[in-house]
Structures are given as C-alpha cells and as structure tokens.
BAKOL-573391 format. One record per residue (C-alpha): residue in one letter; x, y, z. Coordinates in Angstrom, 2 decimals. Example, Ala and Ser with C-alpha at 12.3 -4.5 7.8 and 13.67 -1.06 7.14 Angstrom:
BEGIN
<A <12.30 -4.50 7.80>>
<S <13.67 -1.06 7.14>>
//
This chain:
BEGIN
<X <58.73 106.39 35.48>>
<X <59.54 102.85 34.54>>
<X <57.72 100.82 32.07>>
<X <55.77 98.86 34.73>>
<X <54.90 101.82 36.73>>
<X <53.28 103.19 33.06>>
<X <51.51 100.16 32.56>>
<X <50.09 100.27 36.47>>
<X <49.21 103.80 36.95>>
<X <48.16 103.15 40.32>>
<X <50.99 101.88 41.48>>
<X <53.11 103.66 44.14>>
<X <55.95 103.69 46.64>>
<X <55.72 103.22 50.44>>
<X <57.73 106.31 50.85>>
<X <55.16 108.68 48.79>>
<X <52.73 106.73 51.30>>
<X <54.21 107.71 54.02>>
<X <54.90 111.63 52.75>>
<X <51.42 112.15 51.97>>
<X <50.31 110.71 55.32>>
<X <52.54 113.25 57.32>>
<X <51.29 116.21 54.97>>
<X <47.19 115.04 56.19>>
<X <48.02 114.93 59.93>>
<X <50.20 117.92 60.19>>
<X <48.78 120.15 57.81>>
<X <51.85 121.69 55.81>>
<X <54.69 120.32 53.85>>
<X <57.27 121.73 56.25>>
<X <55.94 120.01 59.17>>
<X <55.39 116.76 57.51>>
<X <59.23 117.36 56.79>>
<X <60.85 118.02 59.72>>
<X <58.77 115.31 61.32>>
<X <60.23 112.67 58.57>>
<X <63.60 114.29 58.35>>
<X <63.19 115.11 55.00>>
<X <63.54 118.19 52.88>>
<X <60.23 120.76 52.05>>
<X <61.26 119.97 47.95>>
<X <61.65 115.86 48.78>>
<X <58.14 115.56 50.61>>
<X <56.30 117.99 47.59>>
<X <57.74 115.44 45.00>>
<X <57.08 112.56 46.81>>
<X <53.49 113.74 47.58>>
<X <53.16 114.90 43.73>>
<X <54.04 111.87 42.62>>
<X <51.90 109.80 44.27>>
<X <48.90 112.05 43.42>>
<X <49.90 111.58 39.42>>
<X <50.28 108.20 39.42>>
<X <46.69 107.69 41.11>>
<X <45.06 110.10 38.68>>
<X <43.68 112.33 42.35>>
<X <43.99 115.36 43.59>>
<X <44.78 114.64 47.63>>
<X <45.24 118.22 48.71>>
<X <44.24 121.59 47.82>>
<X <46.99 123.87 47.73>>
<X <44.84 126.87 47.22>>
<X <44.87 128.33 50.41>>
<X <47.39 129.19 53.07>>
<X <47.26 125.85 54.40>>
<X <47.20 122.60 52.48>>
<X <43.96 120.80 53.21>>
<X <42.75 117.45 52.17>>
<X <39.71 117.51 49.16>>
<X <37.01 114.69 49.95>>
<X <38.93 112.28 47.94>>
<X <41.89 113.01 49.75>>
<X <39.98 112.32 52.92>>
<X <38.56 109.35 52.00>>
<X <41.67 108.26 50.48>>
<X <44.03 108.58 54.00>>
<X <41.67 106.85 55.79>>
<X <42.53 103.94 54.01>>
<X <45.99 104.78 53.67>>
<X <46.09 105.18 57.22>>
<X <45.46 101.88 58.13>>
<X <47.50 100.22 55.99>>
<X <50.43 101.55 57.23>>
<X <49.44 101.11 60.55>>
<X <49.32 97.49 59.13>>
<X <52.42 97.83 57.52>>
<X <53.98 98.91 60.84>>
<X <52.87 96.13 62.85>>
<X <54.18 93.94 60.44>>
<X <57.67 95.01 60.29>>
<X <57.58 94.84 64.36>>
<X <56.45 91.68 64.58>>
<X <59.25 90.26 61.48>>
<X <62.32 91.72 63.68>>
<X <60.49 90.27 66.59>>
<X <60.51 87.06 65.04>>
<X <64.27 87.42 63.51>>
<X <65.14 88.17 67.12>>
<X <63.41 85.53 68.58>>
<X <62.66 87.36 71.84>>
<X <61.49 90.82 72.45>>
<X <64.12 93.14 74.13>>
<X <61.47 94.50 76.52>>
<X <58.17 93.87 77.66>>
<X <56.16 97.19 79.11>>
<X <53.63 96.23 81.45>>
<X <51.72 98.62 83.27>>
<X <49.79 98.16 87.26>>
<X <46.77 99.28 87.42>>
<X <45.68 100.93 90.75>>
<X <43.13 97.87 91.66>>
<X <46.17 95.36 90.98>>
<X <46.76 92.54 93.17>>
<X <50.69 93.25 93.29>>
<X <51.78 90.46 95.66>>
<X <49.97 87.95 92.93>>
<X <50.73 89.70 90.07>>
<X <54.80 90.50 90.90>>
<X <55.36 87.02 92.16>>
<X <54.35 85.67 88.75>>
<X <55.77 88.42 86.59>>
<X <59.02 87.53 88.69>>
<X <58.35 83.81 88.05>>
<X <58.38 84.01 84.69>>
<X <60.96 86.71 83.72>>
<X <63.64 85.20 85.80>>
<X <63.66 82.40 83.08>>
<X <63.87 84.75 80.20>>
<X <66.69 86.74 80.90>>
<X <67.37 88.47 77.30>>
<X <63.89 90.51 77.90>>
<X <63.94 93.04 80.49>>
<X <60.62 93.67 82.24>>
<X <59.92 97.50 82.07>>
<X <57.12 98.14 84.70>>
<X <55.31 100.65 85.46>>
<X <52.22 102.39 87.48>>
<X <48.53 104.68 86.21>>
<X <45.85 104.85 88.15>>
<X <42.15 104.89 86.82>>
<X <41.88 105.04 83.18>>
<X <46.25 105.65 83.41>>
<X <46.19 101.73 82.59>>
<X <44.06 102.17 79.20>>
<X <45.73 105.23 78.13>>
<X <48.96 103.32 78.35>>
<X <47.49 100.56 75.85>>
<X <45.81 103.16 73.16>>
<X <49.08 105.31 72.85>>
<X <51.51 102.15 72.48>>
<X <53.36 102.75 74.85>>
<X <52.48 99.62 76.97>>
<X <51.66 95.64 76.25>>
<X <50.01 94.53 78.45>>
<X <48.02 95.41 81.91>>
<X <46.68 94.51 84.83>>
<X <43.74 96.42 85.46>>
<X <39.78 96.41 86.26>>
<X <37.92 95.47 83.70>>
<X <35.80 97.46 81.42>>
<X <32.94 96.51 79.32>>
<X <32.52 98.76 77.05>>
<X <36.20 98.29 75.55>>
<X <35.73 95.99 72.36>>
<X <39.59 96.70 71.39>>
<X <41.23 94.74 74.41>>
<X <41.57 90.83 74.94>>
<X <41.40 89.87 78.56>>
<X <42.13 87.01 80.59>>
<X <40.04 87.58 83.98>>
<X <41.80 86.72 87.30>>
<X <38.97 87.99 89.85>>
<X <36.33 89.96 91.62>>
<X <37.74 92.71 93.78>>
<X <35.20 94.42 96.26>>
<X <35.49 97.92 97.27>>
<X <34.38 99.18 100.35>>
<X <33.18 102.53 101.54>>
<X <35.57 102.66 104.90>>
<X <36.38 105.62 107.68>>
<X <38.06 104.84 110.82>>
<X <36.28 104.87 114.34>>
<X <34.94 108.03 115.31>>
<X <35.53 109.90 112.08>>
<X <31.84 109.95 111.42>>
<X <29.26 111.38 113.61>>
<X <26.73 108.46 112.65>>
<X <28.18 104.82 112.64>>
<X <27.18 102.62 115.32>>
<X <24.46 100.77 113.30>>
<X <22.72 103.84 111.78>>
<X <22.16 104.55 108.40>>
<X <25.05 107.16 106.86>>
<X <23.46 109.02 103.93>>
<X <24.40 111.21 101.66>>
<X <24.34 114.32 103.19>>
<X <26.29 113.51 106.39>>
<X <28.66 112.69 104.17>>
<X <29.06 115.85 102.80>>
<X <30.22 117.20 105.73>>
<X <32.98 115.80 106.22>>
<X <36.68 115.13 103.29>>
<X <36.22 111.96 101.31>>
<X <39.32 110.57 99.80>>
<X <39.74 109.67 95.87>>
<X <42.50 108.35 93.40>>
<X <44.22 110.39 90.99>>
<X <43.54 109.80 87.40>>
<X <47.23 109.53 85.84>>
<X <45.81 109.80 82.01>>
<X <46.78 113.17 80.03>>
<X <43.40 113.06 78.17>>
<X <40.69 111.33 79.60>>
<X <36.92 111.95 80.62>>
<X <36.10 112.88 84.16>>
<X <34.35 109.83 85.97>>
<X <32.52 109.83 88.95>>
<X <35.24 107.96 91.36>>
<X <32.34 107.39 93.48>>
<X <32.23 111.16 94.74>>
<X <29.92 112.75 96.85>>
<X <28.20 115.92 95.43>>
<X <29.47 118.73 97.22>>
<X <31.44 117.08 99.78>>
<X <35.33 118.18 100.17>>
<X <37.78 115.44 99.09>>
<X <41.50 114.77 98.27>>
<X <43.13 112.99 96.16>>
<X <46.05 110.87 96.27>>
<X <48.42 108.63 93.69>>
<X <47.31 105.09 94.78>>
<X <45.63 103.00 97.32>>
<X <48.17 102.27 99.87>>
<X <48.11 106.41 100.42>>
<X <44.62 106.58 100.50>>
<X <44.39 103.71 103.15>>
<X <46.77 105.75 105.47>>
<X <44.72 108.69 105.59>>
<X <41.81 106.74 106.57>>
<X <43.34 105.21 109.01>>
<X <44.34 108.68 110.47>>
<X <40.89 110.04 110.26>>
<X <42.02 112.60 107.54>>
<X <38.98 110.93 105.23>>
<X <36.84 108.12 104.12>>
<X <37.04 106.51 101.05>>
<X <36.68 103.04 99.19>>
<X <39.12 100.26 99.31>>
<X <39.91 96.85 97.92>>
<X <38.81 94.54 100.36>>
<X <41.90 92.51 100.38>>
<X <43.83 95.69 101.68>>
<X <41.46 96.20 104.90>>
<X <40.42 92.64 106.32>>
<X <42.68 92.82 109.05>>
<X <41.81 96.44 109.81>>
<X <37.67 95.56 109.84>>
<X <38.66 92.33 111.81>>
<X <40.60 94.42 114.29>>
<X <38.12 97.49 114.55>>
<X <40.70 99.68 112.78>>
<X <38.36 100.69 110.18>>
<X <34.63 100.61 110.01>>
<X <32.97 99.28 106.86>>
<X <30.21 101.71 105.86>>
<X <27.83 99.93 103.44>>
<X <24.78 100.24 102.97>>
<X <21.62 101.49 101.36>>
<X <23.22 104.62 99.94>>
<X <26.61 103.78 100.23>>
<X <26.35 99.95 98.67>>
<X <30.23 100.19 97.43>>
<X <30.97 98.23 93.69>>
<X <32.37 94.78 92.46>>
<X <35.34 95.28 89.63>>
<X <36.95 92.16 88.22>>
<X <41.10 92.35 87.47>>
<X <42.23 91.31 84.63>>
<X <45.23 91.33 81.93>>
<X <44.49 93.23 78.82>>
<X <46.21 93.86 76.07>>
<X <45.44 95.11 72.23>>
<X <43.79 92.95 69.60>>
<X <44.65 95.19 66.71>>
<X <48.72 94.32 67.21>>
<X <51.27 91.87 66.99>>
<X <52.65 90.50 70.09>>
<X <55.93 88.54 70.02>>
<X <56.64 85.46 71.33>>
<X <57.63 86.44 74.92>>
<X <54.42 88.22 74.80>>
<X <52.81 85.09 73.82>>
<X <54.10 83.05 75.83>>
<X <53.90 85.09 79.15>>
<X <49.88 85.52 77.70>>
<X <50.14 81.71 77.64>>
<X <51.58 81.67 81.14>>
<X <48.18 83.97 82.72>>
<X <45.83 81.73 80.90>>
<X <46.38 79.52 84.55>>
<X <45.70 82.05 86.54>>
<X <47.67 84.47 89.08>>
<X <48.27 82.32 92.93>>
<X <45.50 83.75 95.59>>
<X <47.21 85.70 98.06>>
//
C-alpha cells in the first residue's frame, strides 16, 4: 500500500469498486468473476482490499453464500450509483471525442404517427450520415421498457403521467375510438351498446411487447373473448373483416367512418380515451450531440399529416 493510500485509509480503486459491486448483485465470487472476466482469487483480493482500506466488513462470508451485512447494504447503494455515474460519464467523453454518436436507437411506439414521425427522422438523418438510425418497434409499455433497460434513446410514444424519469416534448392528442364494422354488432343503428352485448361477441387488443411488465386493462371487456395482435394496422384489418371490434387512432379510420366502412361506437359506456404522443427520453443520462441536436430538431414540432 503506498504512502498516500496509508495516509487516506479510505481511499480506493475503481476496480475494487467495481469487484465488490458484481459480488452484491450476483451473490458469489465466482459469478461476479466470470461476469468481469476475472479470476475467483483476483475478485476476493480486490473485494478484500477494498473492505481493509474502508475499515468495513461488506459481506459475510459465513454461510454458503456471501451476503451483504447492513453496512454492506447501505454501502452499495451508494456505490451503485456512482458508478452508474461513472458510466455515463465515460459514454458521454468518447461521445464527445467522437463528435457524433455511431448510432442512435429509437424506438415506435404502437400509437406513433409514422408518416410524421419517419418523414422527420428521414429529414434529419439524411444530413448526418456518420450516425446510423437503428429503429425499431414495442407496443404498449414495449416503448418504456426499451428506455429503463438502455437499450433505446429516445421514443415516440403516448404519454404517461406518472413517469417522473422521462423528459418529453409533446407533439399531440390522439383519439381512440371504440370501432366494429357494419353488421358485426347486433345493436348499432343509434342504440345504446353496453357492456354486456359486448361480451358476446371477440374484441380485438394489442400485444404488450415488454418481458416484464404489469398487466393493464387495454380497455377489455370482462369476460368477453378477444385476440390480440402486434400493432394497429393488424388490428384495423380484422375489424374491417368483422373478425372483432376494437379501438383505433382516429387518424387511421376517418376515411373508413366517412365511407360507412366502420361504425364508431361511442358512447355512454363505451366513451373511448384521449392519449397525447410524445418523444421521451431519460433524464438520468447523457445524450450526445446528435442526440441533442435531433432533441433540438422536435422542439418544432413533427408536420401534421
């Protein structure tokens, strides 16, 4: 140990960090290991180490399985955020060595306005040819899952309120409609459609493309049979082939409610909802500055279709 180190008991390196962080998450010295390419011996040093130069005892050893003590809990909380902290910062330096980001993810979400949202996506990355546009599709709360694991940048999604974590610039109000085609229901010249016809007959949904998510609603009608299908432009089909009713973005059925097509079912117990699409992306990361600037570029606003 060097003479500063002596002097500074509590200081340590990143690496020892970073050990001690795998140990807490995967619960062994082996794993923590083999998920840092390191050797069992290397990652018990490094993890000893950092424990005697802070004067605490991180993990019990005791048992068959390494587990944090309270201070050790306590202790990775911290740690834990600091090297998320750490990590953001050493994106966002080779970002800015680079200049330009190599890629940009950006994820559709299923209530997306594509011919707005593609046309300026296109717009803007056809005059910033070193970064390739990787995009992709989730339906529901797909979008949000996206943002949370990393694995995306930015959005396009409906909003929700409840998300403190996300900045948003909001674009505009989509209505969705309860619709059926003519003749699918028993009940639709003028009367009232309730509930329980309703559950006589399939109603159509949207498949949720998160891995871990909490069931919601989707607007479904207790004990009525329904299907479910990847995005909008499917469900709309088998509507309009009387397979089911479901709800749709407005902007996707004018024609069809102008022509007679489709039959807009509102009403008293079927009132249909307002979302508002927006960009998101993360507060809690660096962006670079394409990232910036095509944030920059949203601020005015996507073209009406």
């Amino acid at each position: 140990m060097s003479v500063e180190e002596t002097n500074n008991p509590a200081s340590f390196k990143l690496h020892d960090l970073r050990c001690f962080d795998a140990v807490a998450r995967l619960g062994s010295f082996q794993a923590a290991a083999n998920a840092l390419h390191r050797t069992h011996p290397s990652v018990f040093a490094a993890v000893t180490r950092l424990e005697q130069r802070l004067g605490l005892t991180l993990l019990d050893r005791s048992g068959y399985r390494v587990e944090l003590t309270e201070v050790g809990r306590m202790f990775h909380a911290r740690a834990a955020t600091s090297l998320r902290d750490i990590d953001n910062l050493d994106g966002y330096a080779r970002q800015l060595a680079t200049g330009e980001e190599p890629v940009l993810r950006v994820v559709l979400g299923d209530l997306c306005d594509r011919p707005a949202v593609l046309g300026t996506l296109s717009a803007f990355f056809a005059g910033r040819p070193r970064t390739r546009l990787h995009l992709d599709y989730e339906a529901v709360s797909g979008p949000f899952e996206r943002l949370a694991d990393g694995s995306a940048d930015l959005i396009f999604h409906r909003v929700d309120d409840s998300r403190y974590d996300l900045e948003q610039i909001r674009f505009r109000e989509i209505r969705l409609l309860p619709v059926a085609a003519p003749g699918f229901l028993a009940a639709e010249a003028g009367a009232e459609i309730t509930p329980r016809q309703l559950q006589l007959v399939t109603q159509c949904v949207i498949r949720d493309t998160a891995r871990d998510t909490t069931p919601e609603d989707h607007f479904l009608i207790d004990g009525a049979p329904h299907c479910s299908v990847p995005d909008h432009t499917m469900k709309k089909e088998l509507i309009l082939h009387r397979m089911a009713w479901g709800h749709l973005p407005e902007f996707m059925v004018e024609n069809e409610l102008r022509t007679g097509k489709l039959i807009n079912m509102q009403g008293r117990y079927i009132p249909g909802r307002t979302e508002t699409l927006a960009a998101m992306r993360r507060i809690d990361r660096p962006h670079g500055p394409v990232a910036e600037e095509l944030w920059e570029c949203l601020k005015d606003g996507l073209p009406r279709m």
